[in-house]
N, CA, C and O atoms as a GROMACS GRO file, in nm:
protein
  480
    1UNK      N    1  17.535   5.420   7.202
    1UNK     CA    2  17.554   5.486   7.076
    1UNK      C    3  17.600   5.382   6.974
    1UNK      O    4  17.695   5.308   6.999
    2UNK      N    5  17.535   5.377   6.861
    2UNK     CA    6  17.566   5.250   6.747
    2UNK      C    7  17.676   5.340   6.643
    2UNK      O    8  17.647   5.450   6.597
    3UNK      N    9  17.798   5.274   6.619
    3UNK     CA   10  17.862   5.370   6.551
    3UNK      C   11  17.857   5.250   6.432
    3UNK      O   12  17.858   5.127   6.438
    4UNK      N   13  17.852   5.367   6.298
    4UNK     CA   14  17.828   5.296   6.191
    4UNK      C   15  17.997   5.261   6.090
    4UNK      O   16  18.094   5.330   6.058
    5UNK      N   17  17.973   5.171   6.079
    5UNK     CA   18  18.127   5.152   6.000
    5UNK      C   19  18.169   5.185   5.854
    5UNK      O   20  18.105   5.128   5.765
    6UNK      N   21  18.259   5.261   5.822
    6UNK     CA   22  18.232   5.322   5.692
    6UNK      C   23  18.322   5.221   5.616
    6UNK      O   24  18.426   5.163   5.649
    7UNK      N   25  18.236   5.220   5.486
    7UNK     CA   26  18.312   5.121   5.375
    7UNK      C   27  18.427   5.136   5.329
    7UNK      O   28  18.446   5.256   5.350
    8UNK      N   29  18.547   5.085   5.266
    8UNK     CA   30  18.625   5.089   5.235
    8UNK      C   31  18.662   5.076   5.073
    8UNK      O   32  18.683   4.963   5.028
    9UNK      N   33  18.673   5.222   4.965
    9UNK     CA   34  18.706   5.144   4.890
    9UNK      C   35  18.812   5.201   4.825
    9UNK      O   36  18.846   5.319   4.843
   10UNK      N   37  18.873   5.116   4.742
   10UNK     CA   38  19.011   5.140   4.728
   10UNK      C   39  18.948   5.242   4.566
   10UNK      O   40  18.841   5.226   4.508
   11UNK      N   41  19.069   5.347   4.530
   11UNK     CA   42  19.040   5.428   4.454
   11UNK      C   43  19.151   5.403   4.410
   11UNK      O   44  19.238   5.348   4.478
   12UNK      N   45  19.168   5.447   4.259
   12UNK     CA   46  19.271   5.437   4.170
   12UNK      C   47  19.379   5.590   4.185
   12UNK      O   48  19.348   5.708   4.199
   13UNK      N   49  19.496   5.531   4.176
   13UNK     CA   50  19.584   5.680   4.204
   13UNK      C   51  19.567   5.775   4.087
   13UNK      O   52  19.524   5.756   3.973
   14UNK      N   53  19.626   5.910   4.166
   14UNK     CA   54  19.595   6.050   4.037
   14UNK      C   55  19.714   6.065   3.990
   14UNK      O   56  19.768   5.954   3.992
   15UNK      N   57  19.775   6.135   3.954
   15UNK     CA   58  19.907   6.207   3.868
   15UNK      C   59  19.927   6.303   4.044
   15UNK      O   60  20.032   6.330   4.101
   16UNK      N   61  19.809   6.328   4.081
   16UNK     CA   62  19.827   6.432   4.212
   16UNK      C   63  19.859   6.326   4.308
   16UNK      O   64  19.815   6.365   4.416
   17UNK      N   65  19.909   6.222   4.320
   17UNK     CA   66  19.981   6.091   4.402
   17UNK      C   67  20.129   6.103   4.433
   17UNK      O   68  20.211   6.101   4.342
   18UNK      N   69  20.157   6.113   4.530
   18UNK     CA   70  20.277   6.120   4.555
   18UNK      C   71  20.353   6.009   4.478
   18UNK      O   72  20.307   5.896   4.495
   19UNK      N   73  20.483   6.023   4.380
   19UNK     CA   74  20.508   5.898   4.361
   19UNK      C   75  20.612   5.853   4.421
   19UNK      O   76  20.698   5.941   4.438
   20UNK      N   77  20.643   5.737   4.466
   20UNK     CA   78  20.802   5.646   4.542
   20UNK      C   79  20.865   5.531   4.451
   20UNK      O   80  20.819   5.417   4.443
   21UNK      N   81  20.946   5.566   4.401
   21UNK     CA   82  21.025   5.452   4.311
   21UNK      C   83  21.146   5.406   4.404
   21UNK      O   84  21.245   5.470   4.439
   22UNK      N   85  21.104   5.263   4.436
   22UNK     CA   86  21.218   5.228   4.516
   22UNK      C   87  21.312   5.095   4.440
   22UNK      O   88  21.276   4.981   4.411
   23UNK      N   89  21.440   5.160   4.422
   23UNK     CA   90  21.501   5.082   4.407
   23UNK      C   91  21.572   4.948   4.454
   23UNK      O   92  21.659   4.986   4.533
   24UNK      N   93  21.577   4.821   4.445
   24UNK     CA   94  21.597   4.720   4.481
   24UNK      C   95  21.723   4.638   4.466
   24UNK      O   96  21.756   4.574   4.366
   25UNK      N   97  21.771   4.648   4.552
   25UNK     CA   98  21.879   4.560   4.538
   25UNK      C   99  21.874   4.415   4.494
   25UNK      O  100  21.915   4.371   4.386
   26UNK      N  101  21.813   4.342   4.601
   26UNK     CA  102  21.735   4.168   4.559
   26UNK      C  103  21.705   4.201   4.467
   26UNK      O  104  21.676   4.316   4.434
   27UNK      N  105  21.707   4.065   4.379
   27UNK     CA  106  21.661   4.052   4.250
   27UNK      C  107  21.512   3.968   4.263
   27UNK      O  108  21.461   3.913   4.166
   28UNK      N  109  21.459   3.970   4.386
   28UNK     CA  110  21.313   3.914   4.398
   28UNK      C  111  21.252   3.963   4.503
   28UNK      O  112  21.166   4.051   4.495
   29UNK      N  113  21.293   3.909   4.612
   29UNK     CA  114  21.245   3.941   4.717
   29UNK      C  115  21.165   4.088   4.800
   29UNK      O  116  21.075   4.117   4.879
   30UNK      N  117  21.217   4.118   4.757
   30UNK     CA  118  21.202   4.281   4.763
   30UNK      C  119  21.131   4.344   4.699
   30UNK      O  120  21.061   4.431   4.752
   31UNK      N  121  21.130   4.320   4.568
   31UNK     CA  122  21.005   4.374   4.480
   31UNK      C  123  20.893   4.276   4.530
   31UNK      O  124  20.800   4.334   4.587
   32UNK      N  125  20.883   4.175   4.523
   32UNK     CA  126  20.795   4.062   4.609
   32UNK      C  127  20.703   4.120   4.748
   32UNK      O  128  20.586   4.100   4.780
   33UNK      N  129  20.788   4.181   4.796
   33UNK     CA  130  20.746   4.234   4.950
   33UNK      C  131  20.634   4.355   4.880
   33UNK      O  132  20.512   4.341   4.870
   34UNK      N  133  20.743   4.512   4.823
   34UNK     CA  134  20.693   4.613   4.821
   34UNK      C  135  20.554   4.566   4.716
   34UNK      O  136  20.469   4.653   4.731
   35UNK      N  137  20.521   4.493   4.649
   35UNK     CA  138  20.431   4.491   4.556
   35UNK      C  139  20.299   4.494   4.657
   35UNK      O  140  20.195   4.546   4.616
   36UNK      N  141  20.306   4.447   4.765
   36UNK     CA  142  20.246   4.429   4.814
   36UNK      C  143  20.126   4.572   4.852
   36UNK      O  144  20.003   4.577   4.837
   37UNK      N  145  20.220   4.671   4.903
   37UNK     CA  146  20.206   4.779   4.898
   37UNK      C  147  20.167   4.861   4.788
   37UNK      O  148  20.142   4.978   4.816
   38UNK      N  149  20.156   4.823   4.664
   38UNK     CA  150  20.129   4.890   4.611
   38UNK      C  151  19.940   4.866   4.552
   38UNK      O  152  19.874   4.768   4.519
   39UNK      N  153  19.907   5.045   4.567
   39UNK     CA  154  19.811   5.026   4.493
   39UNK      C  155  19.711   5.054   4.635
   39UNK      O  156  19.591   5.074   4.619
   40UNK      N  157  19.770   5.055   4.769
   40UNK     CA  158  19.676   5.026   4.907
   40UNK      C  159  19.642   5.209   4.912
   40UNK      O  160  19.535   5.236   4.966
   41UNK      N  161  19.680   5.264   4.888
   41UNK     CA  162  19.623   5.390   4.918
   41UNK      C  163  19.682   5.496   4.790
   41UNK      O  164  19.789   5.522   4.736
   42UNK      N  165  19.531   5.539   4.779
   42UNK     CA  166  19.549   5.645   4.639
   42UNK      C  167  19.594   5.778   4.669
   42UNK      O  168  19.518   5.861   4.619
   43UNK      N  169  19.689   5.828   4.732
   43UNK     CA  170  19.811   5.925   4.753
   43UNK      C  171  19.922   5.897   4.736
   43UNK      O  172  20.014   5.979   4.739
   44UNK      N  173  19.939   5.712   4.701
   44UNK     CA  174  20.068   5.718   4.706
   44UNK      C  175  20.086   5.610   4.583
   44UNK      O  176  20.058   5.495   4.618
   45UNK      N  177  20.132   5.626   4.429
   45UNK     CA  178  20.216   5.575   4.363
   45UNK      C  179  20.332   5.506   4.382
   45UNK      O  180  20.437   5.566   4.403
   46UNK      N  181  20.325   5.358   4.377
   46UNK     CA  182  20.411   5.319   4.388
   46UNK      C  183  20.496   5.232   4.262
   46UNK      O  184  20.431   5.167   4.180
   47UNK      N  185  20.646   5.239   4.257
   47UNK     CA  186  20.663   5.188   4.135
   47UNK      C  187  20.821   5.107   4.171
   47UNK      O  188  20.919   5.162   4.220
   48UNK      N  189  20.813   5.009   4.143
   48UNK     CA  190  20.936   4.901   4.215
   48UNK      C  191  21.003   4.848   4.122
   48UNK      O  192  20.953   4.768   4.043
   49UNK      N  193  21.139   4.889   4.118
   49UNK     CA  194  21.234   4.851   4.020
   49UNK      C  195  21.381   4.737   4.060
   49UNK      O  196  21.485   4.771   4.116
   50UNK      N  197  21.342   4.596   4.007
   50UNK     CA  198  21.454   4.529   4.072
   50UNK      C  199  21.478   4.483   3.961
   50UNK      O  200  21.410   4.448   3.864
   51UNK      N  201  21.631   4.488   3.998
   51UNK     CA  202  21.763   4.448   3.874
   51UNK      C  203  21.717   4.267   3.800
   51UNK      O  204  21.701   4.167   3.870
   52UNK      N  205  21.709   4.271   3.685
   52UNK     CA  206  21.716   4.172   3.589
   52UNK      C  207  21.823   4.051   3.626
   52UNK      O  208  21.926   4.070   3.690
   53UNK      N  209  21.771   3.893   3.562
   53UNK     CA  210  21.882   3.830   3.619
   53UNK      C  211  22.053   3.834   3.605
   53UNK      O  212  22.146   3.788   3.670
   54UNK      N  213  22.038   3.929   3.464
   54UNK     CA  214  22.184   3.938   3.474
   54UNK      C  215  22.251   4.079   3.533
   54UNK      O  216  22.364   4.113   3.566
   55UNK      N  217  22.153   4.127   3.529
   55UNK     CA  218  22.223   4.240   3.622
   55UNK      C  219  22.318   4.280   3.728
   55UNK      O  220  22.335   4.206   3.825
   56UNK      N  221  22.380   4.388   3.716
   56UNK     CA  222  22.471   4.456   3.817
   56UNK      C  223  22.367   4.471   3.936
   56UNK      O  224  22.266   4.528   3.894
   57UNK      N  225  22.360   4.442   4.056
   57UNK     CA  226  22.300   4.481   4.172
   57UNK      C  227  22.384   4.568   4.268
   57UNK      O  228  22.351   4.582   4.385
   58UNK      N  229  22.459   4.609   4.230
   58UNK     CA  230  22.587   4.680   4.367
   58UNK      C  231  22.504   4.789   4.384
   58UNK      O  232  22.395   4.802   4.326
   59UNK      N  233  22.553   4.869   4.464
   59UNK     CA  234  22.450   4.998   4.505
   59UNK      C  235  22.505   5.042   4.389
   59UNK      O  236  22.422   5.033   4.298
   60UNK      N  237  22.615   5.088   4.351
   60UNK     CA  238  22.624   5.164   4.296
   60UNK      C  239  22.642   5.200   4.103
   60UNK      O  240  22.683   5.292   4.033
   61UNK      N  241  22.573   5.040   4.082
   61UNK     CA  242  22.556   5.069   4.005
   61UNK      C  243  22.352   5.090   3.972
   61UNK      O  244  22.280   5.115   3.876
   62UNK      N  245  22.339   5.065   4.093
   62UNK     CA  246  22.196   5.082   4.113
   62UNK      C  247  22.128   5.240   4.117
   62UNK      O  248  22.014   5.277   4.088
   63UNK      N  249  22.267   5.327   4.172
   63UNK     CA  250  22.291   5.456   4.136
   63UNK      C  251  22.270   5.506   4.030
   63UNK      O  252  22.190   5.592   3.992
   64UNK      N  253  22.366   5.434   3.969
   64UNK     CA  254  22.375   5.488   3.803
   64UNK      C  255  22.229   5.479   3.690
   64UNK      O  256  22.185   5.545   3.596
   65UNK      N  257  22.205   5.394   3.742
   65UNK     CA  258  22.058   5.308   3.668
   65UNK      C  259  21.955   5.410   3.672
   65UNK      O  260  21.886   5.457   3.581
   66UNK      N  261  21.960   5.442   3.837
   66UNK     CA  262  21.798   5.546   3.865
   66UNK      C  263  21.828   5.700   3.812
   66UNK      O  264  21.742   5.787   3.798
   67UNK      N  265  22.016   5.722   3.778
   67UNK     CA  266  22.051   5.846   3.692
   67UNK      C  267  21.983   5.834   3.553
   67UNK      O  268  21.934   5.926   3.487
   68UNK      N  269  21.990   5.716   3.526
   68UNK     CA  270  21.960   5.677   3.381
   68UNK      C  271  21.839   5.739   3.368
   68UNK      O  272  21.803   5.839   3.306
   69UNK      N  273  21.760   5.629   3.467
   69UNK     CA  274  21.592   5.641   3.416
   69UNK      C  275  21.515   5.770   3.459
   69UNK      O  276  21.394   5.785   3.441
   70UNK      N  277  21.607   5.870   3.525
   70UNK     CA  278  21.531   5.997   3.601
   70UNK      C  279  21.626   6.099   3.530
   70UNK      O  280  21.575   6.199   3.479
   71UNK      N  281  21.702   6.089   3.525
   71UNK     CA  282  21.784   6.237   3.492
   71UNK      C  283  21.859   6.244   3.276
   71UNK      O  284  21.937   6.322   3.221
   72UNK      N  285  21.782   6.123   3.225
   72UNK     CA  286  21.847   6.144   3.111
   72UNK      C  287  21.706   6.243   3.040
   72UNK      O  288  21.594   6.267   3.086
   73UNK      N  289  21.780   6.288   2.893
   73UNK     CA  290  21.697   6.347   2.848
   73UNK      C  291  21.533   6.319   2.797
   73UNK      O  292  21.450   6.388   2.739
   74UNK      N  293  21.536   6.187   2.848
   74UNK     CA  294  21.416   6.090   2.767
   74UNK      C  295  21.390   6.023   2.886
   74UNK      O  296  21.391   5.900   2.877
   75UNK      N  297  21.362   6.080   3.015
   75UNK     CA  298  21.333   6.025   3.136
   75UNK      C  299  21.257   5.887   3.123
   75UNK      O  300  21.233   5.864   3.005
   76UNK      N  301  21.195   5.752   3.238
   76UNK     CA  302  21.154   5.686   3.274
   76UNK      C  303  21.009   5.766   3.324
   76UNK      O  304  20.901   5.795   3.271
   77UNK      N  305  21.066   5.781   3.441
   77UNK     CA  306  20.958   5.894   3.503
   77UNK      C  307  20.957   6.045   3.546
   77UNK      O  308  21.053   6.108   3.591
   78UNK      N  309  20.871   6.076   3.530
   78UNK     CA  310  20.871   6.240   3.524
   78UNK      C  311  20.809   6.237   3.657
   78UNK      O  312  20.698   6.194   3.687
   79UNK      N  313  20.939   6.310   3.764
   79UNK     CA  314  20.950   6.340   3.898
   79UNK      C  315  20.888   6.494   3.929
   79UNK      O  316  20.918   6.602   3.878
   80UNK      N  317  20.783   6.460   4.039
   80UNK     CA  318  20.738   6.597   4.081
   80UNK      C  319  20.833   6.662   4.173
   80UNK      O  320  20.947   6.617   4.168
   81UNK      N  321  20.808   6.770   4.265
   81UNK     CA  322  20.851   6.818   4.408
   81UNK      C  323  20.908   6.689   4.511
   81UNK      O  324  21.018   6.653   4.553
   82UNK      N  325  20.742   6.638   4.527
   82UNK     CA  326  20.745   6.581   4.645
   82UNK      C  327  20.741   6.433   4.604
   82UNK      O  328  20.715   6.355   4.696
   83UNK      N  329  20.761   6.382   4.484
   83UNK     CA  330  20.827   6.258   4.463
   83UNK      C  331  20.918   6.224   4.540
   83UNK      O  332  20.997   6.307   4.585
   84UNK      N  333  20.925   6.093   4.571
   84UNK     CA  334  21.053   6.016   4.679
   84UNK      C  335  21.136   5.885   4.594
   84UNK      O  336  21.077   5.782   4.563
   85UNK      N  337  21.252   5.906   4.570
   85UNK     CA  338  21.342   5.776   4.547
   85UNK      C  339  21.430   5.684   4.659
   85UNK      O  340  21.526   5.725   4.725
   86UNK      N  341  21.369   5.548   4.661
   86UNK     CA  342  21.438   5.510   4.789
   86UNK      C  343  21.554   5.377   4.688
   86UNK      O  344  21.535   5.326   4.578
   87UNK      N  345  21.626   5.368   4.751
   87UNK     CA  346  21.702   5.252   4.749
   87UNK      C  347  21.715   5.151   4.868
   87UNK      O  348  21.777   5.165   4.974
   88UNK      N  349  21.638   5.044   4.820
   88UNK     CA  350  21.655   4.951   4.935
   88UNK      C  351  21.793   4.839   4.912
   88UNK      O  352  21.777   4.768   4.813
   89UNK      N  353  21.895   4.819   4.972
   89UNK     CA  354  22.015   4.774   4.996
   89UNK      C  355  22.027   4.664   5.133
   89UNK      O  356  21.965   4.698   5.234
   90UNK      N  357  22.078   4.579   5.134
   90UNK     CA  358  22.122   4.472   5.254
   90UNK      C  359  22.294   4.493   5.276
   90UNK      O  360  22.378   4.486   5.187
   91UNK      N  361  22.316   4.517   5.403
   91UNK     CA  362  22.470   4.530   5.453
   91UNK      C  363  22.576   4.426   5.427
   91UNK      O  364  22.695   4.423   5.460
   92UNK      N  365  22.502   4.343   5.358
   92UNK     CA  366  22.610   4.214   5.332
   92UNK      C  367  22.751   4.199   5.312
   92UNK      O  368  22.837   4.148   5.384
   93UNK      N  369  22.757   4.263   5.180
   93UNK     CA  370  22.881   4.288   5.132
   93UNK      C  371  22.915   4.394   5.051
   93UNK      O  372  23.002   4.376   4.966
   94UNK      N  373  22.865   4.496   5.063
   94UNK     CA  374  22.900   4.611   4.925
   94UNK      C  375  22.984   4.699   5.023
   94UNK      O  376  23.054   4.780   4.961
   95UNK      N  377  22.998   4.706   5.174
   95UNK     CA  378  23.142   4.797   5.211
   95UNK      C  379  23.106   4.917   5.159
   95UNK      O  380  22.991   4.955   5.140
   96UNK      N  381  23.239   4.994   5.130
   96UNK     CA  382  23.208   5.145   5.126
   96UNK      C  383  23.093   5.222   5.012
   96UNK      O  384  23.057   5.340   5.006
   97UNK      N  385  23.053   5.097   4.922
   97UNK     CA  386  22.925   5.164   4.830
   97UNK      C  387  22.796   5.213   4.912
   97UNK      O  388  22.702   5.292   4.897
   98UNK      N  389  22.832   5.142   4.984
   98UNK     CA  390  22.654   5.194   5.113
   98UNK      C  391  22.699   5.295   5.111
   98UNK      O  392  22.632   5.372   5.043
   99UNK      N  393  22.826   5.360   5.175
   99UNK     CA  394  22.862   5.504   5.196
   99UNK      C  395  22.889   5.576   5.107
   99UNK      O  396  22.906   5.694   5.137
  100UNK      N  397  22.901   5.543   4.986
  100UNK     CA  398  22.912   5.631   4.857
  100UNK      C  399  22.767   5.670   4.793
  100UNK      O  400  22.732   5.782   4.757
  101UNK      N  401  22.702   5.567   4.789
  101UNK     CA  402  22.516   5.564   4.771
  101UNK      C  403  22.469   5.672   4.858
  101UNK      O  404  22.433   5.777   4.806
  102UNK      N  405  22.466   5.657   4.986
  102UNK     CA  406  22.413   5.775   5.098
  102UNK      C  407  22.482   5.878   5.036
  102UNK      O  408  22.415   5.945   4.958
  103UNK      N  409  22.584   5.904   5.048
  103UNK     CA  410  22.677   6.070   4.988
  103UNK      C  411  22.602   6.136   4.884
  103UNK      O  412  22.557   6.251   4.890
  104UNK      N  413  22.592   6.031   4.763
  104UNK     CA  414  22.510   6.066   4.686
  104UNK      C  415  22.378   6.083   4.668
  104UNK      O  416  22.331   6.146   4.573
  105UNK      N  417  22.299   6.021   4.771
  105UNK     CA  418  22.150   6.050   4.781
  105UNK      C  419  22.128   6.175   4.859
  105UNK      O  420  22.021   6.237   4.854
  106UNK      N  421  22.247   6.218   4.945
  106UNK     CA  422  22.251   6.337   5.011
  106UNK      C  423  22.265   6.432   4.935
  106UNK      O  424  22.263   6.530   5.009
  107UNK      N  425  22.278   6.466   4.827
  107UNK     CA  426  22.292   6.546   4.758
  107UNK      C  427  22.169   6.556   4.640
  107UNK      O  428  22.143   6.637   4.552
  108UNK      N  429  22.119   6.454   4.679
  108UNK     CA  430  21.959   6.532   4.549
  108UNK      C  431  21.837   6.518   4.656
  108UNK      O  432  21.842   6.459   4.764
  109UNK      N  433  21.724   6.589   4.597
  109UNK     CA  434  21.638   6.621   4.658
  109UNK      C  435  21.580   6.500   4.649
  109UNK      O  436  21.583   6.430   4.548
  110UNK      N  437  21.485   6.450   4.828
  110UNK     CA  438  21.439   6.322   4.802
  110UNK      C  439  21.460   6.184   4.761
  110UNK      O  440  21.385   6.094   4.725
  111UNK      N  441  21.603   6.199   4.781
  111UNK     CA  442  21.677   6.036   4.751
  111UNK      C  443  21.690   5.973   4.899
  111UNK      O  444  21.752   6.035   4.985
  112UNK      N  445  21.640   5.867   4.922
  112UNK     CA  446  21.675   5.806   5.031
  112UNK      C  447  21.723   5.658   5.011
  112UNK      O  448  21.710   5.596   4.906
  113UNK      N  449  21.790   5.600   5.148
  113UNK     CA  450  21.886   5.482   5.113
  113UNK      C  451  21.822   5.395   5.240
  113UNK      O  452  21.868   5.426   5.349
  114UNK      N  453  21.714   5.283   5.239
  114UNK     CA  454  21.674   5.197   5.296
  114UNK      C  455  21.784   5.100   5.365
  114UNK      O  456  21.788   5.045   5.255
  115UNK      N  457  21.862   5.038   5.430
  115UNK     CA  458  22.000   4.997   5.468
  115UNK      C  459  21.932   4.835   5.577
  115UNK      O  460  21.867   4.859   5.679
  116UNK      N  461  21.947   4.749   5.553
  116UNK     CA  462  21.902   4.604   5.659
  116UNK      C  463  22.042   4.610   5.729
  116UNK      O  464  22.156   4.614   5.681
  117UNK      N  465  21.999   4.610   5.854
  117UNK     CA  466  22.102   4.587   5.967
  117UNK      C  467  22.232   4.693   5.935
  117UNK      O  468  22.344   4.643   5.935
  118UNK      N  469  22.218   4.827   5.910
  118UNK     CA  470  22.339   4.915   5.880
  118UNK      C  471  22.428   4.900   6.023
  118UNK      O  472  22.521   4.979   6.032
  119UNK      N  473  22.413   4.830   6.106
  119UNK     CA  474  22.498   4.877   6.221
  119UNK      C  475  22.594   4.775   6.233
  119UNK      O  476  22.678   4.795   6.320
  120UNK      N  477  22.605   4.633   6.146
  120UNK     CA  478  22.660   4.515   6.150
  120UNK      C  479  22.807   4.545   6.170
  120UNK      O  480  22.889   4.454   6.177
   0.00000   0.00000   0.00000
């Protein structure tokens, strides 16, 4: 049996795309990585936000930031249902903000907290 191989082509995302705004702690690396990802499959919007060089990077003010750009009256982005916000964070040194970040992502719909080596 000759099985035929079907083409591949990449399609541009809809508004009907799930979207994921993940927030970044690194100020490179990380957006560096996820870019990568973006754009590979048209269900999923992706949109990667890492802090400026002078920026605050702590979680928690990384908190405050994605309050800014999602919940003020003049939003960034206009969040569906099944939109996802992640925060990606490294265990280095921020101590109890990892655990104040999670508390608070526990409490809105679809906030999640990405964590490197949380068990250190």
């Amino acid at each position: 049996m000759i099985l035929k191989s079907k083409l591949y082509t990449r399609k541009k995302p809809t508004r009907d795309a799930r979207l994921v705004i993940i927030y970044c702690e690194g100020k490179k690396r990380e957006s560096q990585y996820f870019k990568y990802f973006s754009g590979i499959s048209s269900q999923i919007r992706l949109e990667i936000e890492s802090p400026k060089h002078d920026d605050n990077n702590s979680p928690t003010s990384l908190y405050q930031k994605t309050k800014k750009h999602l919940l003020d009256s003049t939003p960034k982005y206009e969040l569906l249902p099944d939109d996802q916000i992640w925060f990606v964070i490294d265990t280095d040194t921020w101590g109890d903000q990892i655990s104040e970040l999670r508390s608070n992502c526990r409490e809105k719909h679809n906030w999640f907290v990405a964590q490197s080596n949380p068990y250190q």
